[in-house]
One Martini backbone bead per residue (centre of mass of N, CA, C, O) as a GRO file, in nm:
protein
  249
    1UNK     BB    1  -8.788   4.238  -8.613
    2UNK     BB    2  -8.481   4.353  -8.516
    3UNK     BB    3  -8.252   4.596  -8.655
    4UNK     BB    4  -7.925   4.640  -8.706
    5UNK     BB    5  -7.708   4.918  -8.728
    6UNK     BB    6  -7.362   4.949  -8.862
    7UNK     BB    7  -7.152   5.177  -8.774
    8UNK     BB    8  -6.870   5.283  -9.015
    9UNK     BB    9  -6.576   5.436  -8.932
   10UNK     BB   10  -6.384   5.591  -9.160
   11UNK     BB   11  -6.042   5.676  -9.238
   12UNK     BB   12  -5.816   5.901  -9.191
   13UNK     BB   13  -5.648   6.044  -9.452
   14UNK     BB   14  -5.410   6.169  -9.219
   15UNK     BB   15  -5.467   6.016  -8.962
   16UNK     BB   16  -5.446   6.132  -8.627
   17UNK     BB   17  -5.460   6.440  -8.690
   18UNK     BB   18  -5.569   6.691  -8.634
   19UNK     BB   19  -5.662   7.038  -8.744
   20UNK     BB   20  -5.465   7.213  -8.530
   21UNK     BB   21  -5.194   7.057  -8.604
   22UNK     BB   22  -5.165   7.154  -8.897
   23UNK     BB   23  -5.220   7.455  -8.863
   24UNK     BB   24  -4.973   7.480  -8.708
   25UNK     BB   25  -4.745   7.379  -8.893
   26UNK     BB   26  -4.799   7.578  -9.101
   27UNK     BB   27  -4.743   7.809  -8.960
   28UNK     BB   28  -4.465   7.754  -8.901
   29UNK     BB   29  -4.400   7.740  -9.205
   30UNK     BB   30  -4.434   8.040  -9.264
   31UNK     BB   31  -4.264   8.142  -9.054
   32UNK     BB   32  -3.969   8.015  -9.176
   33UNK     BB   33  -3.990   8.120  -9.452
   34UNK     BB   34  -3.652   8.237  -9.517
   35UNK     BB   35  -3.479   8.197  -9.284
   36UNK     BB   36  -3.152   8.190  -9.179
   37UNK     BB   37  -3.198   7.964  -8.940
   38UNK     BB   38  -3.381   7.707  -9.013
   39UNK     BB   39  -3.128   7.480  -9.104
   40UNK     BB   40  -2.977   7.472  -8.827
   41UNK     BB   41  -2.747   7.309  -8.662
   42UNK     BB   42  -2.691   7.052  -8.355
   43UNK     BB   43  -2.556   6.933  -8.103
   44UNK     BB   44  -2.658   6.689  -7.853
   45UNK     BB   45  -2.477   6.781  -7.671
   46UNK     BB   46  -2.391   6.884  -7.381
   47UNK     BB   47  -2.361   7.166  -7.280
   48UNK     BB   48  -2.106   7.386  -7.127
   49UNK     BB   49  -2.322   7.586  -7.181
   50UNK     BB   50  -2.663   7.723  -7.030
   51UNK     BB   51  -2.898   7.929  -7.095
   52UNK     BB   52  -3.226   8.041  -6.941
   53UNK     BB   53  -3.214   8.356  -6.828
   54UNK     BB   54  -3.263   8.593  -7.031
   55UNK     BB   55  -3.281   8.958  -7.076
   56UNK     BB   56  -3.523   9.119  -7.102
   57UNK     BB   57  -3.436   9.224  -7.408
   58UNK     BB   58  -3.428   8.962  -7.512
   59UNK     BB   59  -3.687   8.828  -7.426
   60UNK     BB   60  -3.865   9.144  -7.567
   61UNK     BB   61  -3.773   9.221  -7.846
   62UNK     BB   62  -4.038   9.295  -7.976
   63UNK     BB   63  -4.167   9.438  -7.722
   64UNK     BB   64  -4.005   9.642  -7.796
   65UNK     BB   65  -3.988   9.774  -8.056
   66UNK     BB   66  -4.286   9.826  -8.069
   67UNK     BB   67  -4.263  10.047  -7.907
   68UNK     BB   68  -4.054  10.253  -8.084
   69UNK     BB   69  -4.237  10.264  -8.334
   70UNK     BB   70  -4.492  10.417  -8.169
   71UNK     BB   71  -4.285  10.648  -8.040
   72UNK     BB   72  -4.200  10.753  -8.331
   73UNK     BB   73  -4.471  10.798  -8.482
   74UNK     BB   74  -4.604  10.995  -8.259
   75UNK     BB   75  -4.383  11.197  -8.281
   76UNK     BB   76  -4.386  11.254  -8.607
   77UNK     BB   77  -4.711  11.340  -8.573
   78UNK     BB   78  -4.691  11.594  -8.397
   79UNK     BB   79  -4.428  11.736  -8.535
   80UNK     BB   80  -4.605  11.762  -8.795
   81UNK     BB   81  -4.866  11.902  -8.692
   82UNK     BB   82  -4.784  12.077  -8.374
   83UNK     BB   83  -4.508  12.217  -8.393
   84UNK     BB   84  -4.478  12.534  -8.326
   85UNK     BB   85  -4.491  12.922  -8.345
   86UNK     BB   86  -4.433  13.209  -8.321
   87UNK     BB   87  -4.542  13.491  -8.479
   88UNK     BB   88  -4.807  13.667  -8.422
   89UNK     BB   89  -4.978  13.971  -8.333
   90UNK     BB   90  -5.364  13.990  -8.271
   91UNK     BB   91  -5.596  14.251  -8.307
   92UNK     BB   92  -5.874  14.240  -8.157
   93UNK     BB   93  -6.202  14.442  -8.183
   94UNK     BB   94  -6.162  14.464  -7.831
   95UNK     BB   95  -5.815  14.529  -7.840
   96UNK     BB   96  -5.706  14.278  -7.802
   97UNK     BB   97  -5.416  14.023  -7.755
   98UNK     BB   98  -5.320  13.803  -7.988
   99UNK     BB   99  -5.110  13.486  -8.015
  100UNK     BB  100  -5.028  13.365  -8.311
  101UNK     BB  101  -5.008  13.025  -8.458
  102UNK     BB  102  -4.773  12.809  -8.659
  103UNK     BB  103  -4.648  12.593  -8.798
  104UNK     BB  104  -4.342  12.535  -8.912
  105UNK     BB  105  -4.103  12.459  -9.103
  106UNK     BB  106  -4.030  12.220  -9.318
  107UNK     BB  107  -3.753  12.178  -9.215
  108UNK     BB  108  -3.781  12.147  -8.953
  109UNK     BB  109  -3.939  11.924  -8.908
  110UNK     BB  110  -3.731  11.749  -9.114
  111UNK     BB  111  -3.524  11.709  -8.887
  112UNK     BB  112  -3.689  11.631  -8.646
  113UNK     BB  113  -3.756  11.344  -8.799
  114UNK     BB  114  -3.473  11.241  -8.835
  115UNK     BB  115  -3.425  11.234  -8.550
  116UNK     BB  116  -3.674  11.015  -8.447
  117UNK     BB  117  -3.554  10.816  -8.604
  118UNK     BB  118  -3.246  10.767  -8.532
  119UNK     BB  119  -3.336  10.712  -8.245
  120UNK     BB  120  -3.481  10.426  -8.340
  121UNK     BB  121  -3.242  10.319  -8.494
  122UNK     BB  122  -3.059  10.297  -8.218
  123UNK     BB  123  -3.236  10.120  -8.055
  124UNK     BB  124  -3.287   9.877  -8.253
  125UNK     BB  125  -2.962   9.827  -8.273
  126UNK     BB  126  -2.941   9.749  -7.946
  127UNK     BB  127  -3.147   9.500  -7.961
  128UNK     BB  128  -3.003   9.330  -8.165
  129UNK     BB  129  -2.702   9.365  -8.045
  130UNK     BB  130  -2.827   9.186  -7.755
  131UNK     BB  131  -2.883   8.936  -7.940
  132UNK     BB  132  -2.574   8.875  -8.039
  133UNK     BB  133  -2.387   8.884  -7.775
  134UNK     BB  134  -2.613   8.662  -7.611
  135UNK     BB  135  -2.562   8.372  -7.476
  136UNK     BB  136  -2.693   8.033  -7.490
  137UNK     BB  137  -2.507   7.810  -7.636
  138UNK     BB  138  -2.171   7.614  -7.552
  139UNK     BB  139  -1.972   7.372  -7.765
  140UNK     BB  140  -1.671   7.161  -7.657
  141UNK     BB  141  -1.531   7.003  -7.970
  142UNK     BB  142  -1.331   6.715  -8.024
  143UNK     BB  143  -1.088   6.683  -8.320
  144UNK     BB  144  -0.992   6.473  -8.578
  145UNK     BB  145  -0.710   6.515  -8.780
  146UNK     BB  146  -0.483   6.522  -9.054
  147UNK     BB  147  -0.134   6.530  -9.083
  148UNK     BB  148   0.084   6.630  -9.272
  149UNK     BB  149   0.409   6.436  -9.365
  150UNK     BB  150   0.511   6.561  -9.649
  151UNK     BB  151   0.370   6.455  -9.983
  152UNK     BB  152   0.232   6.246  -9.812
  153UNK     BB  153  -0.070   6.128  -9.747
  154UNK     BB  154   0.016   5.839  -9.612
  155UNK     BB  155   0.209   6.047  -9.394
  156UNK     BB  156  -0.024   6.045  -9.151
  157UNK     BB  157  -0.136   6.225  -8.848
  158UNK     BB  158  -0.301   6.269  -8.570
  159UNK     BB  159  -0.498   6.557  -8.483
  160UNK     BB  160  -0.612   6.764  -8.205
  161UNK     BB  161  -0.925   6.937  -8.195
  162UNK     BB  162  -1.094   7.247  -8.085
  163UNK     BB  163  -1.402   7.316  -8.089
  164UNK     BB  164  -1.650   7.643  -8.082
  165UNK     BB  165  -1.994   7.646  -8.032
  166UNK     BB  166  -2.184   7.903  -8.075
  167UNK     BB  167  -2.502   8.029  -7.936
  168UNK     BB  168  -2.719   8.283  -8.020
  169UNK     BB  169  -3.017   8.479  -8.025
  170UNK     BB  170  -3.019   8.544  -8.308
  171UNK     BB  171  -3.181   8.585  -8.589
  172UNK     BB  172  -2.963   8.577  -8.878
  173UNK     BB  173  -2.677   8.443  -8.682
  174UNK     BB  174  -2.616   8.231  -8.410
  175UNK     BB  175  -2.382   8.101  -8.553
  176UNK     BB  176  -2.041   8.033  -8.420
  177UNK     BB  177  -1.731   7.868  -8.555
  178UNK     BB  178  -1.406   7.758  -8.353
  179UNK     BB  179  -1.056   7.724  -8.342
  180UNK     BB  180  -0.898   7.662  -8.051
  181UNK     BB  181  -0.682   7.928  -7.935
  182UNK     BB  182  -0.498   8.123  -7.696
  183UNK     BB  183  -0.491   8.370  -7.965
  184UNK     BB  184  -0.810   8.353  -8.020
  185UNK     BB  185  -0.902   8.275  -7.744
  186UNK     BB  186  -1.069   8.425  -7.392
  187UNK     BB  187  -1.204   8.339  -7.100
  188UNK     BB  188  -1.351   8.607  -6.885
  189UNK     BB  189  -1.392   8.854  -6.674
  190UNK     BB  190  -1.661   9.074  -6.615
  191UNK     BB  191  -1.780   9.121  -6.306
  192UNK     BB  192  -2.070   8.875  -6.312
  193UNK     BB  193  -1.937   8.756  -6.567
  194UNK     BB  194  -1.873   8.647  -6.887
  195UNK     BB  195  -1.581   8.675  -7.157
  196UNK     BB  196  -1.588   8.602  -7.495
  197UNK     BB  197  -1.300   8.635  -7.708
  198UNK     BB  198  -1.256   8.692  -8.044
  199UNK     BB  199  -0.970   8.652  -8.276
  200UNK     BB  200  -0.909   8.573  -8.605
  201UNK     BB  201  -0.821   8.850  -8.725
  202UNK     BB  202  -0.583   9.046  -8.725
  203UNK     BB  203  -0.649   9.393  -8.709
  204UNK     BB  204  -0.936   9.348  -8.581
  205UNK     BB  205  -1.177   9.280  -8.461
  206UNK     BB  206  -1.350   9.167  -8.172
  207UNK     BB  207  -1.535   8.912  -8.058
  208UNK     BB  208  -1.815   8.983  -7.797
  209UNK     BB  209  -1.916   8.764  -7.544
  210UNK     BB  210  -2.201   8.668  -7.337
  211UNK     BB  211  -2.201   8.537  -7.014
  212UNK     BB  212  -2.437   8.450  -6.788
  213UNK     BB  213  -2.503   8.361  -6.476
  214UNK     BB  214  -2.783   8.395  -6.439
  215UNK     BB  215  -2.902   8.065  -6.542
  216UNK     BB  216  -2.695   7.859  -6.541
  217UNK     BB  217  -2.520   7.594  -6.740
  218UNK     BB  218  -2.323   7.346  -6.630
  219UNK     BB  219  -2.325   7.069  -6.792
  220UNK     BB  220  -2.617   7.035  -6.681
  221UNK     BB  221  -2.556   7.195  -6.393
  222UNK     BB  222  -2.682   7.402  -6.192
  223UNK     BB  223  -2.599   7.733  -6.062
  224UNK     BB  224  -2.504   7.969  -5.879
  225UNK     BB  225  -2.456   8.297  -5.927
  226UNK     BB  226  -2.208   8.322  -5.734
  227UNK     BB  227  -2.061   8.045  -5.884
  228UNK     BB  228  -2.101   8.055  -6.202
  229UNK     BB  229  -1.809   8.212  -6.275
  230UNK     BB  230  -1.575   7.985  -6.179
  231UNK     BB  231  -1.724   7.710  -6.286
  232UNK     BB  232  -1.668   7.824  -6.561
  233UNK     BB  233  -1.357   7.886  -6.548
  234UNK     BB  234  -1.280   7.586  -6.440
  235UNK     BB  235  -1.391   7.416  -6.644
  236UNK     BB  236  -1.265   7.494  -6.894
  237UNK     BB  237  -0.965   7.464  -6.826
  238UNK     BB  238  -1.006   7.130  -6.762
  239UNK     BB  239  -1.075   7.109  -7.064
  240UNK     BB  240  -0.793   7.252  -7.150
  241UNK     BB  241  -0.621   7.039  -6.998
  242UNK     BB  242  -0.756   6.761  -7.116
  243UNK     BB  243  -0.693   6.814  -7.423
  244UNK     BB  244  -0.385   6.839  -7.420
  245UNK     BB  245  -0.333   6.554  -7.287
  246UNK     BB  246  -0.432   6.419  -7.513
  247UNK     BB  247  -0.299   6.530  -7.780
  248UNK     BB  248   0.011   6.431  -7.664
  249UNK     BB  249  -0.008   6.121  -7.645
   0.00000   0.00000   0.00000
């Protein structure tokens, strides 16, 4: 008489997910932890604008980043190392004249040593300054809020507003969001792109934000380059030529 033995698989303590899904989501979430944009929350709406191939400095600010850094550390290593200057002429032996050199004074090499940092803080903060500049996607969202009208809040009309808000590649503070009016905003033409042009508060700078036409989607629908110029500001004022008309009626 032949027995058979049936084995049979315990039930996996964590669900159907392997070893590699946990380590991932690990990795993210330390990867996440601390990061001023991880909790940042989006419309689901189809955005007005969306960048889909922005520029090499955006796309690879870190692998420029570590270039500059490298060539920073090199250079300050070589400058105080090896930058050399000519002091005295030294009779050898059998008469010949040799010039010996000798590292320059400490205050030389740290002047030349500050002008490489600079020089790499400079870079630094152009690669970071063209990711906060450049728009990945912008949605132009319709609010109704109540506008009181006496001293009466029972006494009150809806009013409509348009916010507008914006998605830079920023890495720690990408989102900015702002109440529409020709005053405060307004998208033009400059080159090739689009620059839309926020002033919050008189007498202050604006902030100036790039939409890049190449790789751009308008409404969720691809525009080739030649026309995605247009394209955006015709979208645009159509949009807020039926915001007035509805918000009027």
């Amino acid at each position: 008489m032949i027995r058979r033995w049936v084995v049979q698989r315990r039930p996996a303590l964590f669900g159907t997910r392997n070893t590699s899904s946990y380590a991932t989501a690990l990795l993210d979430s330390v990867k996440d932890v601390g990061h001023p944009a991880r909790n940042l929350t989006y419309p689901k709406a189809t955005p007005f604008y969306e960048q889909l191939k922005p520029i090499p400095s955006v796309r690879y600010t870190k692998s420029f980043l570590f270039l500059t850094a490298l060539a920073v550390s090199l250079a300050m290593d070589v400058t105080w190392k090896y930058w050399p200057q000519k002091r005295i002429t030294i009779t050898k032996e059998d008469g010949t004249m040799e010039e010996a050199y000798q590292p320059r004074p400490i205050s030389h090499r740290l002047l030349m040593l500050a002008m490489h940092l600079g020089i790499g803080a400079s870079v630094a903060a152009y690669l970071v300054n063209k990711r906060r500049i450049h728009v990945h996607k912008v949605w132009l969202l319709p609010r109704t809020v109540r506008k009181k009208q006496g001293k009466s809040s029972a006494n009150s009309s809806p009013e409509t507003t348009m916010d507008v808000l914006v998605k830079t590649y920023s890495w720690y503070s990408p989102k900015f969001t702002f109440t529409y009016s020709p005053e405060v905003a307004s998208f033009v033409s400059s080159g090739e792109n689009v620059v839309l042009r926020v002033a919050l508060e008189s007498g202050k700078l604006e902030d100036t934000f790039i939409l890049k036409t190449k790789g751009a989607l308008v409404d969720g629908e691809a525009v080739p380059k030649k026309l995605a110029k247009e394209s955006i500001l015709n979208t645009f004022h159509s949009k807020i030529d039926q915001f007035s008309r509805s918000s009027t009626v």
